[in-house]
Structures are given as structure tokens and as C-alpha cells.
N, C-alpha and C positions, 0 to 999 in steps of 0.2 A: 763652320759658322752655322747656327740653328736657322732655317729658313722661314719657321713659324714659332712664334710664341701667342698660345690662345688664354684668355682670362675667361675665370665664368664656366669649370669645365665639365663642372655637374647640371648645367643647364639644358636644354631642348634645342638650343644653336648650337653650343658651344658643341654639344654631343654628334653635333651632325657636319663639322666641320673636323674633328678628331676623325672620323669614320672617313673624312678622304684624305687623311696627313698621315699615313703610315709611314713613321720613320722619320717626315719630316717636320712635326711639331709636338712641343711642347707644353701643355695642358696644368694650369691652376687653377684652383679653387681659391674661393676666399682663403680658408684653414692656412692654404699651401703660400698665399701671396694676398695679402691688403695692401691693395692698393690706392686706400684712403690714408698710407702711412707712407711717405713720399721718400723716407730712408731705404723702405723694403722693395719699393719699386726700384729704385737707382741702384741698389745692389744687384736685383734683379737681372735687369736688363742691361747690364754694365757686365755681369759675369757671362752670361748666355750672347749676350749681340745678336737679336732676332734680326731677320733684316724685315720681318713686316710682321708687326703686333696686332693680332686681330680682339679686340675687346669687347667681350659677351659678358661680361660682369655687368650688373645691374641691381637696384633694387626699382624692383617690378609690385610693390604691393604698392598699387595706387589708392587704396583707403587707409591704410596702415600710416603712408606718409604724412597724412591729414594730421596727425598726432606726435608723428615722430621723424618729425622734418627731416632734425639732424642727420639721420639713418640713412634717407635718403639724399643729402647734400652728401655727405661723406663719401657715397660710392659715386653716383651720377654725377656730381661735380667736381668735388676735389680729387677723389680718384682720376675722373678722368682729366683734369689739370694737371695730376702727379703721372701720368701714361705719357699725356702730350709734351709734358717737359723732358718726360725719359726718353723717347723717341726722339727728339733733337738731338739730346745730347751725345745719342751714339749715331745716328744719323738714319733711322728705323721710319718704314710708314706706318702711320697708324688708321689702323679703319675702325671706326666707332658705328655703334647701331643707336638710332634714337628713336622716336614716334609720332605717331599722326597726333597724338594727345600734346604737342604742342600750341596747336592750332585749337580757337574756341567756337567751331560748329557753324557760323554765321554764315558761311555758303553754303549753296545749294547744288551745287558742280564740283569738283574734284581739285583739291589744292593742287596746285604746282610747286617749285620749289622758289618761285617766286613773289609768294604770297608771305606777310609778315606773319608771323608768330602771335598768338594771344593766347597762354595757356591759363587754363581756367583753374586746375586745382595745384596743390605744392609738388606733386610728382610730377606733372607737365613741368613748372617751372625748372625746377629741380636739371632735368631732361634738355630743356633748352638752355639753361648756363653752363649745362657740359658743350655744346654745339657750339656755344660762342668760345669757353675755354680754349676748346683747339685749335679755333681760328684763330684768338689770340697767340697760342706759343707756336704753333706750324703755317709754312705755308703751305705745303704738300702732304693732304692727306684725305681720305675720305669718310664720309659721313651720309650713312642708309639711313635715313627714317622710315620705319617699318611699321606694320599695323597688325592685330589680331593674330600675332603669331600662334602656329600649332606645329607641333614635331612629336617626336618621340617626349613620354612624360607626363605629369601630373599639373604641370603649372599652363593650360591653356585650356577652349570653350568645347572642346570635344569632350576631352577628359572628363571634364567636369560635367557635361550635360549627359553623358551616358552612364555616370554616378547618379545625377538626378533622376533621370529615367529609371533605374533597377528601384528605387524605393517610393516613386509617387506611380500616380497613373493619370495624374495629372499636371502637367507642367505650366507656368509662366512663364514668359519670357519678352523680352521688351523692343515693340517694336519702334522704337524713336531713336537707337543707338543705330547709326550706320557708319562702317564703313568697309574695308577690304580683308576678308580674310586672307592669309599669310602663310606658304611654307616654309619651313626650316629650310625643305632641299629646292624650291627657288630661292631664296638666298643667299644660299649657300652656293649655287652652280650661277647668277648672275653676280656674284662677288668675284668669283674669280677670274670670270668672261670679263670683268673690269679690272682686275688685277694684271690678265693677258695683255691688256690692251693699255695699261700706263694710267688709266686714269685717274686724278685728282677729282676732287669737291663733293659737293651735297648732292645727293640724287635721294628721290624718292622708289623708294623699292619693294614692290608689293605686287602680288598674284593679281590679273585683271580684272577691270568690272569693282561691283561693289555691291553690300547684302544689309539687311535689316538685321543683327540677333536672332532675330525671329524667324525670318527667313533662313539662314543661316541652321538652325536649328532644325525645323521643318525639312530640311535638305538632309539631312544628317540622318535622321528618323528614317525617314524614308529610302533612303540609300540602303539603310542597313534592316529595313522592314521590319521596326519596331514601330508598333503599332502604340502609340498615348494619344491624349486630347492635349491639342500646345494652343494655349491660350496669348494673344496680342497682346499685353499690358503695357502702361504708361512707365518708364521707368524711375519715375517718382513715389511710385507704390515701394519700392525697394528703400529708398529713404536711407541711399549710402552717404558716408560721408563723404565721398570727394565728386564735386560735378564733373562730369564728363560733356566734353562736344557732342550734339544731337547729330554732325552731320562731319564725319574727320577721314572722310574717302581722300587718297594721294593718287593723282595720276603720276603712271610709272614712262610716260611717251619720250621723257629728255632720256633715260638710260637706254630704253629699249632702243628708240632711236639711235644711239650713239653707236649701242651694241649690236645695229642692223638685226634683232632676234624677236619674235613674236613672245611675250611671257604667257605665260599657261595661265587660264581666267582659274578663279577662285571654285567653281564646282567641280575642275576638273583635277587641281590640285587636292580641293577634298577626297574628291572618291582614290586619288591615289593611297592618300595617308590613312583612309578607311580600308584597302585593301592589305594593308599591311599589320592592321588591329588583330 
């Protein structure tokens, strides 16, 4: 019996959760498995019997959604509807990742996982009808909402800001967007610290503390002594299409708690994943 089945496996989690399943997991790609096609999943997970399905599949362009919803209902919620129903049927846990972009910014302190849901743009939405999804077909299973992920890869604000950096010499960057930058390999090492431990439900799961963009950035720069001018900007200057929450920091204190474990704050998780660049 396969012990892991991972979705999503060309991704920045999915890649860092392969990297501690030698031997004992099996790794899809969209190509390899859509599971916004609920025949391919049930054949799936019907032939293989994961006994715990960890799901990194995602569509993660949150302005792209703004336009092409479907794309993103199809993986974020029907997929993960056609997971949650796979995993019943053979009798599998399923651990889903969602996000702090569920929430629409209106506090000024750190959500808990007690606080309602208001997502502002269709990819938050999107995001939270997969959350309710699973709660409708499971009663046992877990669900991380994560924030500003960075790992190994091209899809997060390292990447991308140290592209920025090689062609300007001067940057913008926006200080009104806050919340918690994210490792792949904290959650990857507090997933399974929950996994050890039996746990069920929604927790909030993100590296400690909480940063501006801006900040954020500035930190980065300077860690790596790359000298630019980073200028504070409104993020309205950007004139994206999808709104994002000004203020979508998650406190992590129910899991941490639970897992008796201090999680590693956000600059000291950066400088990890800068030492590895």
C-alpha cells in the first residue's frame, strides 16, 4: 500500500515534500492526474490506496483568476471536491493547503482560525469553497492555510524580486500588503509533526511574526548585499486586477501550541532559503 500520494508535483511544496518521501510517495502533475476530472481521480486513488493524500495542486495566479474563474474553480474547488470524495471512498486522509487570501484585510492583528472568511477577489473565493468542500465530504482531515509561500522555484517573491533587481536599479515595492512570509520546509516539517501526532482540522500554518512587501524585500536585499534604491509604494500604483487584503497575517499559536514546538519567525526562515540560492 502506497503511503503518500502528492498532487502538484512540479510545484515549490509539492518538490519539497518529494525530497523527504523517498520510496514512500507518489508525485502528480496536472499532465500526469486532473483532478478537476473526478473519473481520473477515482481511478487514481482506487488503483494506488494512498493512505494519506497530500494536495499541492493549485491554481495560484491570483489576477489571471479575475478573468478566468473557471480555471480556477476547476482545480481549487472541484478538484479538491473530487480529492475529498476520493479519499472517503477508499478510506485516505486528505491534507489540503489554502490561504491567508481568504480573509479581507479588515484587521489589524493576526487572524486566527477563528475568525470568518471574507475573500475579496475570485481566487480567495475560489480557495475557500475548496475548505468548505472538504468539510462537506470528510470528517477527518486537515487543512493549512498558508501565506507568501517561498521554496525552491520561480512561482514566489524571492524569485521574482531578485529578477527585478538584476534589470532595474531601482525598485518599487508595496508597503500596504502585509502578511507572513512562508517556508516550503516549515510546512513541510510542521505537516508531518501533525501528521505524527493524529491530527484533524483547520490550522493556520506560517513561519512567525509578520512583514510589509516592503519590508520583506529590503530584508532580502540586504541579506544578500545587493545594493538598489527600494522605494515604499501604495499598491494601487500597480492597478492589478484582483484586490488583495491590506492586512492577511495568520497566527500560527493553535498548531504550534498543539505541537508544543516554537515555528521559526519569517527572517530566519528567509536567510535559510537565501543560503541555499
Amino acid at each position: 500500500m502506497l503511503r503518500y500520494l502528492i498532487t502538484g508535483k512540479d510545484g515549490q511544496l509539492a518538490t519539497e515534500f518529494l525530497k523527504r518521501f523517498e520510496g514512500e510517495a507518489a508525485g502528480f502533475s496536472h499532465k500526469d492526474l486532473d483532478i478537476g476530472n473526478l473519473d481520473q481521480v477515482l481511478e487514481c486513488l482506487q488503483g494506488l490506496k494512498p493512505q494519506i493524500i497530500i494536495n499541492c495542486a493549485a491554481y495560484n495566479y491570483v489576477d489571471l483568476a479575475e478573468s478566468r474563474y473557471y480555471d480556477a474553480i476547476r482545480t481549487n474547488t472541484i478538484g479538491v471536491r473530487n480529492l475529498a470524495y476520493g479519499a472517503k471512498k477508499i478510506g485516505a486522509l486528505l491534507v489540503h493547503f489554502s490561504t491567508d487570501y481568504v480573509f479581507d484585510g479588515t484587521k489589524r492583528i493576526p487572524y486566527t482560525e477563528e475568525d470568518e472568511p471574507n475573500p475579496l477577489s475570485l481566487y480567495g473565493k475560489s480557495k475557500y469553497m475548496g475548505e468548505l468542500s472538504i468539510k462537506e465530504e470528510l470528517l477527518n482531515y486537515l487543512i493549512f492555510r498558508v501565506s507568501w509561500v517561498f521554496g525552491e522555484g520561480r512561482q514566489n517573491f524571492i524569485y521574482k524580486l531578485l529578477t527585478w533587481a538584476k534589470d532595474k536599479e531601482r525598485l518599487q515595492i508595496a508597503f500596504d500588503e502585509v502578511s507572513c512570509p512562508t517556508s516550503t520546509t516549515t510546512i513541510v516539517e510542521i505537516t508531518l509533526r501533525a501528521l505524527k501526532e493524529r491530527l484533524t482540522g483547520l490550522y493556520h500554518l506560517t513561519n512567525s511574526g509578520y512583514a510589509s512587501r516592503y519590508e520583506w524585500a529590503v530584508f532580502i536585499l540586504k541579506s544578500l548585499g545587493i545594493k538598489k534604491e527600494v522605494t515604499p509604494v501604495s499598491s494601487a500604483i500597480f492597478n492589478l486586477p484582483a484586490k488583495r487584503p491590506d492586512f492577511s497575517a495568520m497566527s500560527n499559536k493553535r498548531i504550534s501550541g498543539l505541537l508544543e514546538l516554537s515555528i521559526p519567525t519569517w527572517q530566519e526562515a528567509t536567510l535559510e532559503r537565501l543560503k541555499r540560492l
